[in-house]
Each structure stands twice: as C-alpha cells, then as structure tokens.
C-alpha positions as CSV (number, residue, x, y, z in Angstrom):
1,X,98.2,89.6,113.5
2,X,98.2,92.5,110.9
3,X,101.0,91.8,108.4
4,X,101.8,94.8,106.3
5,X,104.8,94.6,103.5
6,X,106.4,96.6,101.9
7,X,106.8,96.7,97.6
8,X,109.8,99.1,95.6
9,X,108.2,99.9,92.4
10,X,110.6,98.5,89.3
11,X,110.1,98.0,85.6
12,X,106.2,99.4,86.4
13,X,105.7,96.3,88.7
14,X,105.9,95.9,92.1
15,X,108.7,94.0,94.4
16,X,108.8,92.8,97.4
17,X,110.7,94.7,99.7
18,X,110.3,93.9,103.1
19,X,107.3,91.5,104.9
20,X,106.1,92.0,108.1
21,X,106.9,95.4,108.4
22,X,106.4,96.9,112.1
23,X,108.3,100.3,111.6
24,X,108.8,103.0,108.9
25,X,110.6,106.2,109.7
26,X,111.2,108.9,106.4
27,X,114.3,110.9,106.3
28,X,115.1,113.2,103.5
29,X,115.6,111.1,100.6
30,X,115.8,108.0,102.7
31,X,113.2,105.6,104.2
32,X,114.3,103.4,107.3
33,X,112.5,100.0,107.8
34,X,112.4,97.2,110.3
35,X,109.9,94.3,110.6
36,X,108.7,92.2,113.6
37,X,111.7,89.6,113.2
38,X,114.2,92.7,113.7
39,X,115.4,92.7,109.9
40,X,116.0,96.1,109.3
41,X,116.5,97.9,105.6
42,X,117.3,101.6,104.4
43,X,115.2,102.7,101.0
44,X,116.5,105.1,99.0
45,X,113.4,106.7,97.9
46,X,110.2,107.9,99.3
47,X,107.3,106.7,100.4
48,X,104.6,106.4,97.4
49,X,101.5,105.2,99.0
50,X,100.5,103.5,102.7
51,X,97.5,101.2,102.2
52,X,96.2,100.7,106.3
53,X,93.2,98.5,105.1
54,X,95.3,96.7,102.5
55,X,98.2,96.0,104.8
56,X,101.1,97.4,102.3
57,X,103.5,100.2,101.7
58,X,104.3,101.3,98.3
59,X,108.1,102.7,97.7
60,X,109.5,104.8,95.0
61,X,113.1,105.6,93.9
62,X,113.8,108.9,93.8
63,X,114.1,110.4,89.8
C-alpha cells in the first residue's frame, strides 16, 4: 500500500501533518484532509507541492 503524508512547513523545516493521507480537497484558503484510518484535519493554508512518486504533500500557511 502507497502511503503518502502530509508535512506544514514551520521554522523552514518540515512537520508532520497527517500520515496516511487518502484524501485532499482545497477550498479557498483552506485545505481539508482525511487519511485511510478516517482521522480527518482542516489546514489553513494551501497546498505547496504534491510529490506522487515521493508519496508526500507539502503545506504552506498562508502569509
């Protein structure tokens, strides 16, 4: 099974956000999460960068 997890930029380093990430949905200034286990997470950002081949999603607050 793919895993793919999501990271919130902070301090120039990345965090872990969110593992085993099954869907993303972007609205407006907010990004909507929920992983395979049902955990679900709102982002208040947008999305920075989507790495397929790496398995990982890259979030950034909004300025």
């Amino acid at each position: 099974m793919c895993e793919t997890n999501a990271y919130v930029i902070k301090d120039g380093r990345e965090e872990l956000f969110l593992d085993n990430v099954d869907i993303l949905k972007a609205e407006g200034s907010r990004v909507y999460l929920r992983n395979l286990f049902g955990e679900q997470k709102t982002f208040e950002g947008r999305v920075k960068e989507i790495s397929l081949m790496k398995h990982r999603i890259v979030l950034e607050e909004q300025a």
